[in-house]
DRENVEX-435005 format. One record per residue: z, y, x of N, C-alpha, C in turn. Coordinates in steps of 0.2 Angstrom, whole numbers, plus 5000, padded with zeros to 4 digits. Layout:
BEGIN
ZYXZYXZYX...
This chain:
BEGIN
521450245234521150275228520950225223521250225216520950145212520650165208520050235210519450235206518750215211519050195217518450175221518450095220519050055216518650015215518549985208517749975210517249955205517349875199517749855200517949795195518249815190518649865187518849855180518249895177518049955182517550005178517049975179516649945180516049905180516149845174516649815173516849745166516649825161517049865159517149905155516349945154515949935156515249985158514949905154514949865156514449805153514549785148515249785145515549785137515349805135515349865137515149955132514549945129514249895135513449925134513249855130513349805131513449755128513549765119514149795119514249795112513749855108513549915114512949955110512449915110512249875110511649835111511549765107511949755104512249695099512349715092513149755092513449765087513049815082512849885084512749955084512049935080511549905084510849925082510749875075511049805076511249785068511649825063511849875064512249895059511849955057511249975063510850035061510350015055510049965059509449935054509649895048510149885045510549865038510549915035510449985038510550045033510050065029510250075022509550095014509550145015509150195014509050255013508950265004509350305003509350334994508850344992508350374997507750384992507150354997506650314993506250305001505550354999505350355007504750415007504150385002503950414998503150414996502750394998502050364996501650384999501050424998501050465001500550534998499850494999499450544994498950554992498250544997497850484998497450505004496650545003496750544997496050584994496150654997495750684999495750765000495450804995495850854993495550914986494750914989494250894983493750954983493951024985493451054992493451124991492851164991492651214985492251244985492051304990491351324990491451384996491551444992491851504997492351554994491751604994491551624987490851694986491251744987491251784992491451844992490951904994490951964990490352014993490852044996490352035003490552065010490152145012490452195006489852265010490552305009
């Protein structure tokens, strides 16, 4: 049975994983985003207290 043995699929598992590990992640972190996020506001609104007649 030539899936019990482990020499072609073991080379082709550390290539794979080789190349996700090298190639991939360089080519993730090159990538520009079109818009870039903001930075919001770190003041928080004044809020006043709510007068409501409670009867």
């Amino acid at each position: 049975m030539p899936q019990l043995n482990p020499a072609p699929w073991f080379a082709i598992l550390v290539f794979s994983w080789l190349i996700f590990l090298t190639i991939i992640p360089s080519k993730v972190l090159k990538h520009i985003f079109n818009n870039e996020p903001k930075t919001l506001n770190v003041t928080k609104p004044k809020t006043e207290p709510w007068n409501w007649p409670w009867h």
